[in-house]
N, C-alpha and C positions, 0 to 999 in steps of 0.2 A: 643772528645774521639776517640780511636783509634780503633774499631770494633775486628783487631788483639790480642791488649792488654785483650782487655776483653773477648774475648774466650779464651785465655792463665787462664786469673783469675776463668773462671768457672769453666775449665776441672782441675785447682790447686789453690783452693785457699789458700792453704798457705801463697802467699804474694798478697800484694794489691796489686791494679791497679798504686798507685803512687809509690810504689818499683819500677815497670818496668817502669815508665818515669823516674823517676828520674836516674836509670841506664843509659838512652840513653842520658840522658843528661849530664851526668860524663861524658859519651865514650867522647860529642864534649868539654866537658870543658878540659879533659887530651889531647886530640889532639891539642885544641887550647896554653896550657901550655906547652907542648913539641914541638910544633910547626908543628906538622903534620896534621895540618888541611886547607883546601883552600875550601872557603864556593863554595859552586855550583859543585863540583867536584865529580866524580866518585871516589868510593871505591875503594884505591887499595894499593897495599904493600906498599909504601913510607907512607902512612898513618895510617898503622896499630899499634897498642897499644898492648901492652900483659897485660896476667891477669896481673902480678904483678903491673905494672902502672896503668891499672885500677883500680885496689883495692886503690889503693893510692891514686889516681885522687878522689874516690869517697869517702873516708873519707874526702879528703880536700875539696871538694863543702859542704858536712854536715855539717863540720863543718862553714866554711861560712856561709850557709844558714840556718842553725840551733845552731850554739853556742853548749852550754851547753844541751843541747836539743836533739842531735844527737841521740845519742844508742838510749834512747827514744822515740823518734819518727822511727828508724830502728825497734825497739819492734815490735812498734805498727802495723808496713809492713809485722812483721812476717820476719824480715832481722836481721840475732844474730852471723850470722858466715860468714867470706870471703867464704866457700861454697854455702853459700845461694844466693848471689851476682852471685858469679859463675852458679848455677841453673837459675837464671835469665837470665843469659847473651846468656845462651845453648836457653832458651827458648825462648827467644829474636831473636835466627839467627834461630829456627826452620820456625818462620812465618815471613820471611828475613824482619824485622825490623832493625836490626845487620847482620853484615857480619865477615864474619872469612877467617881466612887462612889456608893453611891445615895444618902446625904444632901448631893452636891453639886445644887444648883438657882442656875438663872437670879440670882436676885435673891442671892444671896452676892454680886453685882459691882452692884446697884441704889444708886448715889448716895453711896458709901462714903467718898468724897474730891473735892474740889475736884483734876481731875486737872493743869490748866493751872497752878496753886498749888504741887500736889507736883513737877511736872516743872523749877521753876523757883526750888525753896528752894534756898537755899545759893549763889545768883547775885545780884548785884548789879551795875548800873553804876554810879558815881560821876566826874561831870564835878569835874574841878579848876578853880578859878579859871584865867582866862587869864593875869593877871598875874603871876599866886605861881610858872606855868610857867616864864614867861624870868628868874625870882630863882633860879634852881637852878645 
C-alpha cells in the first residue's frame, strides 16, 4: 500500500484507496494505448495525457476489467462523475504520485461526459420471451 494514497483517503474519504490506484493505473494503461509511454523513463511532455484521454483511458480499463460491473464498482469508490476522477487526479500530483504540465487544470475533467453512460455503452440486456424459450 502506498502510505501517500492512504493519507490522501484519511484527510477525504470520499473515494477509496482503490479509486486512486486504479487512476494511476489508467494514466499508464492510456499512455501505453496512445503510445506515449517508455517504461523506466522520466515524466515528461512527449508523454503527457490530457483529462480528456484520460477520462477515456479510464472507462476503457473498467470496462476491461470490470465488464458490466464498472459504474458499480465506481459507486462503490465513491467515483459518479468525470470530475470526481478529475479530483483524483489533482490529488494524486498534490503528493507527486501524478505529474502534470502547466496547462493541465482541474476543469479539463469538469462535466466532460455522462460517466454512468460511457461505463455502460456497448451493454445491453435483452429478456427473451418465455415462450419462444421452450420452442428451442
Amino acid at each position: 500500500m502506498d502510505l501517500r494514497i492512504l493519507e490522501l483517503c484519511r484527510e477525504d474519504p470520499r473515494f477509496a484507496y482503490e479509486a486512486y490506484e486504479f487512476v494511476c493505473e489508467a494514466v499508464t494503461y492510456t499512455q501505453d494505448r496512445l503510445g506515449r509511454h517508455a517504461p523506466g523513463d522520466e515524466a515528461n511532455e512527449e508523454h503527457h495525457i490530457s483529462g480528456e484521454e484520460l477520462l477515456r483511458g479510464t472507462c476503457d480499463l473498467a470496462i476491461r476489467e470490470f465488464g458490466m460491473m464498472a459504474f458499480v464498482v465506481f459507486k462503490q469508490w465513491g467515483v459518479r462523475t468525470t470530475d470526481h476522477i478529475g479530483e483524483i487526479v489533482f490529488k494524486l500530483i498534490s503528493v507527486q504520485r501524478l505529474s502534470k504540465s502547466d496547462r493541465d487544470d482541474p476543469e479539463d475533467f469538469h462535466d466532460l461526459f455522462d460517466l454512468h453512460q460511457a461505463l455502460n455503452e456497448g451493454f445491453s440486456l435483452t429478456l427473451t420471451d418465455p415462450a419462444k424459450r421452450g420452442n428451442r
